[in-house]
C-alpha positions as CSV (number, residue, x, y, z in Angstrom):
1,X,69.9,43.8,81.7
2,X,68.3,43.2,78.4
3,X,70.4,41.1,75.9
4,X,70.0,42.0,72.5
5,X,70.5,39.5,69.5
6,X,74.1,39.5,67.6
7,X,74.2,38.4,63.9
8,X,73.8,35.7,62.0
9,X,75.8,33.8,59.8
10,X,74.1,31.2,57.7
11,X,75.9,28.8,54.7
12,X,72.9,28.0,52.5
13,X,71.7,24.4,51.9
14,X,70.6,23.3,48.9
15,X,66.8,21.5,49.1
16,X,68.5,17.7,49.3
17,X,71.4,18.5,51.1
18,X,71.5,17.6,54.7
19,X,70.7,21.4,56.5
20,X,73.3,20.1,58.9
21,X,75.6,21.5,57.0
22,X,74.7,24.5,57.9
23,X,77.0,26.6,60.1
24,X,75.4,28.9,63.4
25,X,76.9,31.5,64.1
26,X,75.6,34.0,66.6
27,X,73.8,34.2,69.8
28,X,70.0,34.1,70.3
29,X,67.8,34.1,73.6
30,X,64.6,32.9,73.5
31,X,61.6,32.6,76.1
32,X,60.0,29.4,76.9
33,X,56.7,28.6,78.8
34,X,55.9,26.0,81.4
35,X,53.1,23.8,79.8
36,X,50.9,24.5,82.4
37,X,51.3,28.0,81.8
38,X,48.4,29.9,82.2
39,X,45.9,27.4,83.9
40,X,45.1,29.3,86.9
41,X,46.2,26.6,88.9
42,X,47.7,26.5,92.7
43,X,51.3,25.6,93.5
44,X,50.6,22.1,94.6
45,X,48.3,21.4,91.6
46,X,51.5,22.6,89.6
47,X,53.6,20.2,91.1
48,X,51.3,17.4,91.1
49,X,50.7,17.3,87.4
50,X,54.8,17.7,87.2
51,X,54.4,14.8,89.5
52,X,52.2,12.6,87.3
53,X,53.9,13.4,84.1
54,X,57.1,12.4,86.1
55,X,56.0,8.9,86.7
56,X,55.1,8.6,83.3
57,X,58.1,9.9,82.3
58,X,60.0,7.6,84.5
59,X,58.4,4.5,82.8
60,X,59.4,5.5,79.5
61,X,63.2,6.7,79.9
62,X,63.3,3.0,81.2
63,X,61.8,1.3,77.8
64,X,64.4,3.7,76.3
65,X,67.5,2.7,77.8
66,X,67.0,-0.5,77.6
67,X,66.1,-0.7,74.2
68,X,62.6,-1.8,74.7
69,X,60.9,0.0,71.4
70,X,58.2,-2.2,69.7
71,X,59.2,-3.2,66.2
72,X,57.3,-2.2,63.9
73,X,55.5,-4.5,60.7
74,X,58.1,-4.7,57.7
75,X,61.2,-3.9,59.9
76,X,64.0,-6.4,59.4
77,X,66.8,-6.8,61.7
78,X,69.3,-4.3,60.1
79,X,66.7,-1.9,60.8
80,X,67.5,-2.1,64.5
81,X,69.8,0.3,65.4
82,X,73.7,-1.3,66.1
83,X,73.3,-1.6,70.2
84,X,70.8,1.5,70.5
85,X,67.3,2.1,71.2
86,X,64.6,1.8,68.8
87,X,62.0,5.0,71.0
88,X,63.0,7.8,72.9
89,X,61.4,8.8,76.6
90,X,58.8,10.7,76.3
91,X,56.1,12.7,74.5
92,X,54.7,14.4,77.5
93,X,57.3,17.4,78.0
94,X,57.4,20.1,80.2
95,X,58.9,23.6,78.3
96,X,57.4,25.0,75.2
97,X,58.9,27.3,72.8
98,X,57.4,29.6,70.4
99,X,58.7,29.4,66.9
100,X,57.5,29.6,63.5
101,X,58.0,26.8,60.8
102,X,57.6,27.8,56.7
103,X,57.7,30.8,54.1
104,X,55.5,32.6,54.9
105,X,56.4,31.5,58.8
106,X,53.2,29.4,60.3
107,X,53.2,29.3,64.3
108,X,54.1,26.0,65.9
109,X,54.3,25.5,69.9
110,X,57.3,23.2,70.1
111,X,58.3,20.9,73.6
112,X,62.1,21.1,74.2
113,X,63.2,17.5,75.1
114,X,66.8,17.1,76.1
115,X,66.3,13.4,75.5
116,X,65.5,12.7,71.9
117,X,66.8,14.0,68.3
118,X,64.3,14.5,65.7
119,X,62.7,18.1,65.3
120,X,58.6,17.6,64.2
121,X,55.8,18.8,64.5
122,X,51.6,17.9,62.7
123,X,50.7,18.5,59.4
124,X,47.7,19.0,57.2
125,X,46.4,17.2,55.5
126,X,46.3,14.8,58.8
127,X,45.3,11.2,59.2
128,X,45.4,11.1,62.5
129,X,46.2,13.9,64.8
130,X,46.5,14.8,68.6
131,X,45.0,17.7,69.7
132,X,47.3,21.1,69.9
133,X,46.8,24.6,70.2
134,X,47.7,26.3,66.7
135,X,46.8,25.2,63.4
136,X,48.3,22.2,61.5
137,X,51.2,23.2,59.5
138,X,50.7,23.5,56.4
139,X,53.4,22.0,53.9
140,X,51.1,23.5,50.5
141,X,51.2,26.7,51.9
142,X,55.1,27.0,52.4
143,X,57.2,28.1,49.5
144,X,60.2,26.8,51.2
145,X,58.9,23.3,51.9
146,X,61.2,20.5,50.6
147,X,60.7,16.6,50.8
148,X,64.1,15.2,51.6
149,X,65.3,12.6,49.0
150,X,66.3,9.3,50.1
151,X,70.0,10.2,49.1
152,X,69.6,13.1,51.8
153,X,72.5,12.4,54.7
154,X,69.9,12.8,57.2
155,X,67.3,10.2,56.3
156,X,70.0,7.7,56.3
157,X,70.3,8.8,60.5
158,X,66.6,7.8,61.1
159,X,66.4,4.6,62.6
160,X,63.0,3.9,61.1
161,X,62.8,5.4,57.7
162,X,61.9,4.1,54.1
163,X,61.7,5.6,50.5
164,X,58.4,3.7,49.5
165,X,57.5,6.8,47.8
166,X,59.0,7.9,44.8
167,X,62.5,9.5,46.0
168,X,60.9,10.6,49.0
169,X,62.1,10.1,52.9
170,X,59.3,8.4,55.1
171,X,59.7,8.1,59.1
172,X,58.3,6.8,62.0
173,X,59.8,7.8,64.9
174,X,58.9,6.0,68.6
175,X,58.4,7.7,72.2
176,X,58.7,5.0,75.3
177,X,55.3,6.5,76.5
178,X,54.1,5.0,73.2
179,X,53.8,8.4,71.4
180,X,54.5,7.9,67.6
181,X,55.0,10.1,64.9
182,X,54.9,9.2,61.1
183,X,54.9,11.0,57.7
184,X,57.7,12.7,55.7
185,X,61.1,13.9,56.6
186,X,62.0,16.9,55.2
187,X,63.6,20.5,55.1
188,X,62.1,23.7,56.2
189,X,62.9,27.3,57.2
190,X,62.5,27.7,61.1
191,X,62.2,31.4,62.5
192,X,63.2,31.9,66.3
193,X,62.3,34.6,67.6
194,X,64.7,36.4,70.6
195,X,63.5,37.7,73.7
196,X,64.4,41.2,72.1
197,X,62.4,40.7,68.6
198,X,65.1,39.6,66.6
199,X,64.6,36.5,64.4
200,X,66.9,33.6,63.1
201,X,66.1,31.9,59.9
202,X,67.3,28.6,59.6
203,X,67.3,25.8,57.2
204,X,66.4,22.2,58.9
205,X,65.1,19.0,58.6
206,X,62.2,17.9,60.3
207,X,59.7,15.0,60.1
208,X,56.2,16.8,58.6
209,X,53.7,14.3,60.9
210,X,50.4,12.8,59.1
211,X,50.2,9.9,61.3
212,X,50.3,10.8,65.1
213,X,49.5,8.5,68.5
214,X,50.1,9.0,72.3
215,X,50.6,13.0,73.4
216,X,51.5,16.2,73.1
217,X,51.3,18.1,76.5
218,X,49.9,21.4,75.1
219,X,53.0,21.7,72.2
220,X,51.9,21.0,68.5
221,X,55.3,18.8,68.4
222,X,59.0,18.4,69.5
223,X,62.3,20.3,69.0
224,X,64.8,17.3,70.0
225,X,67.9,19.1,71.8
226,X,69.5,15.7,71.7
227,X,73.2,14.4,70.9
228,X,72.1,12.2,67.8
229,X,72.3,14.0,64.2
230,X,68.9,14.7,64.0
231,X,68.7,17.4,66.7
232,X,68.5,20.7,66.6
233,X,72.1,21.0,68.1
234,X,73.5,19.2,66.0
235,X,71.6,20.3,62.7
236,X,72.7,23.8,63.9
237,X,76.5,22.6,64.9
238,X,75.4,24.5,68.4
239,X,78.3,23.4,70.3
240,X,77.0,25.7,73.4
241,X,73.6,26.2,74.9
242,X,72.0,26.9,78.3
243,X,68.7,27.3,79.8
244,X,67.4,28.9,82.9
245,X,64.4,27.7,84.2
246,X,61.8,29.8,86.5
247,X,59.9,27.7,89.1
248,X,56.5,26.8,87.9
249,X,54.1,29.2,89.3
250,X,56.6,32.0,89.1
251,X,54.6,33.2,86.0
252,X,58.4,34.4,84.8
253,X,59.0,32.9,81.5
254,X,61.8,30.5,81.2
255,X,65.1,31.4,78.8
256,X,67.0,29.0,76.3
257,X,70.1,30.9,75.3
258,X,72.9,29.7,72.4
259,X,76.4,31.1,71.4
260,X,78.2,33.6,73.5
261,X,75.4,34.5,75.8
262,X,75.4,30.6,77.4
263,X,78.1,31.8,79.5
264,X,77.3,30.9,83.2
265,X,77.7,33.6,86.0
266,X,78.6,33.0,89.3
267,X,76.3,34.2,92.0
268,X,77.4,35.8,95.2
269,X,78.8,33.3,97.3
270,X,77.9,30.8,95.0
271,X,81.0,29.5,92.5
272,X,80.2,28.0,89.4
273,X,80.1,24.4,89.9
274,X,81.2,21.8,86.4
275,X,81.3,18.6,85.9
276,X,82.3,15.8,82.8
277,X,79.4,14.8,80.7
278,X,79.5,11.8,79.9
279,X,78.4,9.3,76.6
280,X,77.2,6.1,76.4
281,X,77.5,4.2,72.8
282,X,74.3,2.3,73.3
283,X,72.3,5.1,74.1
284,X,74.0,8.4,72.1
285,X,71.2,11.0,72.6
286,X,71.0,11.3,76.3
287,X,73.2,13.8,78.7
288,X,75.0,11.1,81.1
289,X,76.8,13.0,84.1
290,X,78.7,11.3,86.9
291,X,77.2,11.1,90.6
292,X,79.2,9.6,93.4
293,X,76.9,10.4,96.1
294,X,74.4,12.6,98.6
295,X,74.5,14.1,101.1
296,X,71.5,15.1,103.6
297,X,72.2,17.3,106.3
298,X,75.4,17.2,107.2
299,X,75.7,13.8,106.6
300,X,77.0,11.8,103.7
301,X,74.8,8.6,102.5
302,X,76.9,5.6,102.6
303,X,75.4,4.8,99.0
304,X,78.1,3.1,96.5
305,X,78.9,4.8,93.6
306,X,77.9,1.7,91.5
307,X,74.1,2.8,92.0
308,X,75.0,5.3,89.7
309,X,77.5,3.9,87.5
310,X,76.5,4.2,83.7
311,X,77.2,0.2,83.1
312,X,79.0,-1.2,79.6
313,X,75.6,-2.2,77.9
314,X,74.1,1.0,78.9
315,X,72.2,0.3,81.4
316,X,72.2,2.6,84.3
317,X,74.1,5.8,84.6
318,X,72.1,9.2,85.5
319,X,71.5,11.6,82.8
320,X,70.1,15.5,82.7
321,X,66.6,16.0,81.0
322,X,64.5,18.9,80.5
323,X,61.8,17.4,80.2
324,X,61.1,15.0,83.4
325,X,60.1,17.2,86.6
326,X,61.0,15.2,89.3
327,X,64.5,14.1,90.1
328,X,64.2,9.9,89.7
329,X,66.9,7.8,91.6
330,X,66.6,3.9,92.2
331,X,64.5,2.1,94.8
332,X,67.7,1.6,97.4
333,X,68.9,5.4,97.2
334,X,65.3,6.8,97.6
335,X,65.0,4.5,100.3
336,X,68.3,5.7,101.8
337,X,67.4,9.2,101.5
338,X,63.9,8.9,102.9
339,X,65.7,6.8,105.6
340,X,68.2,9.9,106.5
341,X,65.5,12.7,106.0
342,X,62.6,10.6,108.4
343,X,65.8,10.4,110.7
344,X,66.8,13.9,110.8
345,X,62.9,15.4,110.5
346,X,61.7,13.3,113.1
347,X,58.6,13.3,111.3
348,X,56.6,9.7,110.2
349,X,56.3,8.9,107.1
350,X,53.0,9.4,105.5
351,X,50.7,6.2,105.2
352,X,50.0,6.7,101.6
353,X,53.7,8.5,100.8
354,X,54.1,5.7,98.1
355,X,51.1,8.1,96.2
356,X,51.5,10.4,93.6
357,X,53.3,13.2,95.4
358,X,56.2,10.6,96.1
359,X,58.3,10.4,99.4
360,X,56.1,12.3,102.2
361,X,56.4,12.9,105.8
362,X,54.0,13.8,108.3
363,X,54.1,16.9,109.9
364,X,51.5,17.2,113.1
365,X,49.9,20.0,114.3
366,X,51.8,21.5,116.7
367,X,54.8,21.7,114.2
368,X,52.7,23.1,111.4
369,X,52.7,27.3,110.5
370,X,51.0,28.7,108.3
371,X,53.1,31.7,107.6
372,X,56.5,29.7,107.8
373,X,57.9,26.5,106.9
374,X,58.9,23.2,108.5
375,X,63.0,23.3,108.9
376,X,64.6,20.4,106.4
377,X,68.3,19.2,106.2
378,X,70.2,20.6,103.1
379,X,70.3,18.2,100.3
380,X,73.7,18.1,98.5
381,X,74.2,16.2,95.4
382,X,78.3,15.6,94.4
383,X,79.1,14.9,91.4
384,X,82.6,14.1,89.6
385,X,84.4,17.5,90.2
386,X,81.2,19.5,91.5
387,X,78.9,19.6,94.4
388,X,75.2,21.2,94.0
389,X,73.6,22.5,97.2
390,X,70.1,22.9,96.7
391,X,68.1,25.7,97.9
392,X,64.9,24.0,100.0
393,X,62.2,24.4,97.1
394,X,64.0,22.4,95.0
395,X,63.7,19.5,96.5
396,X,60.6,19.7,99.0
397,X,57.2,20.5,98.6
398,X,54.5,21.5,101.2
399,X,51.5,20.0,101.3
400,X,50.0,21.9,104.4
401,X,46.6,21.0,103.3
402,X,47.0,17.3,104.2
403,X,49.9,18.2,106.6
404,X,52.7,16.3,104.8
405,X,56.0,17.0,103.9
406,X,57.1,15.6,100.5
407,X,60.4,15.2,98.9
408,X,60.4,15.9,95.4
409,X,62.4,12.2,94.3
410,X,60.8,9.6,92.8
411,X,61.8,5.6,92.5
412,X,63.3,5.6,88.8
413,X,62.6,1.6,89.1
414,X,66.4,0.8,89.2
415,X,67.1,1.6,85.7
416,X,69.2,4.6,86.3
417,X,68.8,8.1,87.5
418,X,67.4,11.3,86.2
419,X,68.1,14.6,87.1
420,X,65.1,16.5,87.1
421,X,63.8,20.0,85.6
422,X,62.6,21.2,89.5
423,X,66.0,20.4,91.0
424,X,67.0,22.6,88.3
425,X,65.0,25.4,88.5
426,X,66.2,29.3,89.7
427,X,69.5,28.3,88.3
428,X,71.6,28.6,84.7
429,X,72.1,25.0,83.1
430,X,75.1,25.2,80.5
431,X,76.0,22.2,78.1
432,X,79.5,22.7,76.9
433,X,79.8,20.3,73.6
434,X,83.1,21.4,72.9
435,X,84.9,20.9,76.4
436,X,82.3,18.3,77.3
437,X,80.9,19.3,80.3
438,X,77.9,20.6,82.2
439,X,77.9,23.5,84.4
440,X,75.3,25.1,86.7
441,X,75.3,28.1,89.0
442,X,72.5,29.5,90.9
443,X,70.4,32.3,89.0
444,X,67.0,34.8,89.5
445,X,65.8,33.8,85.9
């Protein structure tokens, strides 16, 4: 059933107030595309890349939360932010969305990354910039673009800022993966667009990037979906959103929905299943959740609950991204798992499982079909107040070229757990701000 777009109400910002005070009200849909979107590429080429960027990712979300984030020359102590983390995971994302940025509205290929703040994206004229697939934006062309004064409320949120310029908010904002972006923070009309042609119009601030390093997976910059002030949800005062995300080589585009139309469906059979999100002081932005334990087959892993626990100083914990693929859990739990599955499989592991496709079995010939699939042991994952049963391609991948058998888990290198984008996949994600909790139900998006 096609959902069309309900109105908008918008309180206008003036140029140097913070666009955060602007109110949403309304409901939007609006399609997203895999970054690999259109490459002609096989399944397991799919996956692998997801698999890579994964690892990558992994490395990065554990600079984040524990702070790691090079300091940068002519930052003094107070600069640091209070118990936080000076970079955020990752430049290399996984969903795009379409939007427009300026008056007249320039194109600009955004990555949605559920674990980081600001909203940016490249501009002209460009000291250094990565490469992207639309044009620079174009600040001298906008009528509506605004350089934020250093009184504005939102410079004052950006852990690296100064007002070296005349009046004028500078950044430079950090990625774990070493991705940087610098240049001026300021405020911009952003057009969505709806899945039914509609368009929003809405005032934000953004960083407008001159000085770029590291990468941007086939986006032209980053729409931060974060919990800090300078995210889109916040800016916005979303206080509900959802996504549903199609698997990879579906070619179905994936859906981010806000407002009314977040609300999650139960499937036949399949109850809506919510748990308590969780926060963590030293690291605000990310989506913590609380697992207590897996189950593989029909039995339960005798894992304690303290390999997930998010710890005091922030270590730890397991959060909800968007924008990592595979689902990352520490060294002793994948080890657990692989332990259970190798167990109930009766398969051997794979001599070079340890590679890029993660944990892998070894399925010999007499057990391999081309038109069917090996039989694997459910995979349950429980959380506080919510148990989610995945369906088999979430969580396995075959390989029948090589004749493996590969989970899709990766070691997280024991600082905390991540719940990936392909466990997610074929089923509605909703973040609930307001009651503070995350729900998911299984979904043909």
């Amino acid at each position: 059933m096609k959902i069309s777009l309900a109105a908008f109400v918008l309180v206008a910002a003036s140029a140097y107030a913070s666009p955060a005070a602007s109110a949403f009200v309304g409901d939007v849909r609006v399609a997203m595309k895999h970054v690999d979107a259109g490459k002609q590429l096989s399944k397991l080429e799919l996956l692998r890349r997801a698999t890579q960027r994964s690892k990558a990712r992994a490395a990065a979300l554990s600079v984040a939360r524990n702070g790691g984030g090079r300091r940068f020359s002519g930052e003094s102590d107070h600069q640091q932010q209070p118990g936080g983390m000076p970079v955020r995971p990752s430049g290399d994302l996984e969903y795009v969305l379409d939007l427009a940025v300026g008056t007249p509205p320039q194109p600009v290929s955004a990555l949605l990354d559920t674990g980081s703040g600001l909203i940016w994206t490249q501009c002209a004229p460009c000291g250094n910039c990565l490469a992207q697939p639309d044009p620079l934006f174009a600040p001298g062309e906008s009528a509506s673009y605004e350089p934020m004064r250093c009184s504005g409320q939102l410079c004052s949120d950006i852990l690296h800022h100064s007002c070296q310029r005349p009046d004028t908010c500078t950044y430079r904002y950090s990625y774990g993966d070493g991705t940087m972006t610098m240049g001026v923070f300021a405020t911009e009309r952003f057009t969505f667009t709806s899945s039914s042609g509609e368009k929003l119009n809405v005032p934000l601030g953004f960083g407008c990037g001159s000085m770029n390093v590291g990468s941007l997976n086939n986006g032209s910059g980053i729409v931060g979906f974060g919990r800090d002030p300078l995210s889109l949800v916040s800016q916005l005062s979303i206080r509900r959103f959802s996504y549903c995300l199609t698997p990879y080589n579906s070619g179905r585009r994936s859906t981010l929905l806000f407002g009314s139309l977040t609300d999650v469906d139960a499937a036949a059979g399949a109850p809506v299943q919510t748990t308590p999100l969780l926060q963590s002081p030293q690291n605000p932005t990310f989506y913590y959740v609380h697992l207590v334990g897996l189950t593989v087959g029909t039995r339960r892993l005798r894992i304690p609950e303290s390999e997930f626990a998010l710890r005091p100083d922030g270590s730890g914990g397991v959060i909800v991204d968007s924008g990592t693929a595979l689902t990352l859990l520490p060294g002793a739990v994948v080890a657990e798992v692989a332990r259970a599955f190798r167990t109930q499989l009766r398969l051997p592991l794979a001599n070079d499982s340890s590679a890029d496709d993660g944990v892998c079995f070894l399925v010999p010939p007499a057990r391999r079909r081309a038109s069917s699939q090996v039989p694997v042991p459910r995979l349950v994952l429980h959380f506080q107040g919510a148990d989610l049963d995945l369906p088999r391609r979430n969580y396995v991948l075959d390989d029948n070229r090589k004749g493996r058998l590969c989970l899709l888990l990766a070691d997280s290198g024991d600082e905390g757990s991540t719940i990936g984008n392909m466990l997610q996949q074929d089923m509605r994600v909703l973040y609930d701000l307001e009651a503070e909790t995350l729900s998911f139900a299984p979904a043909q998006c």
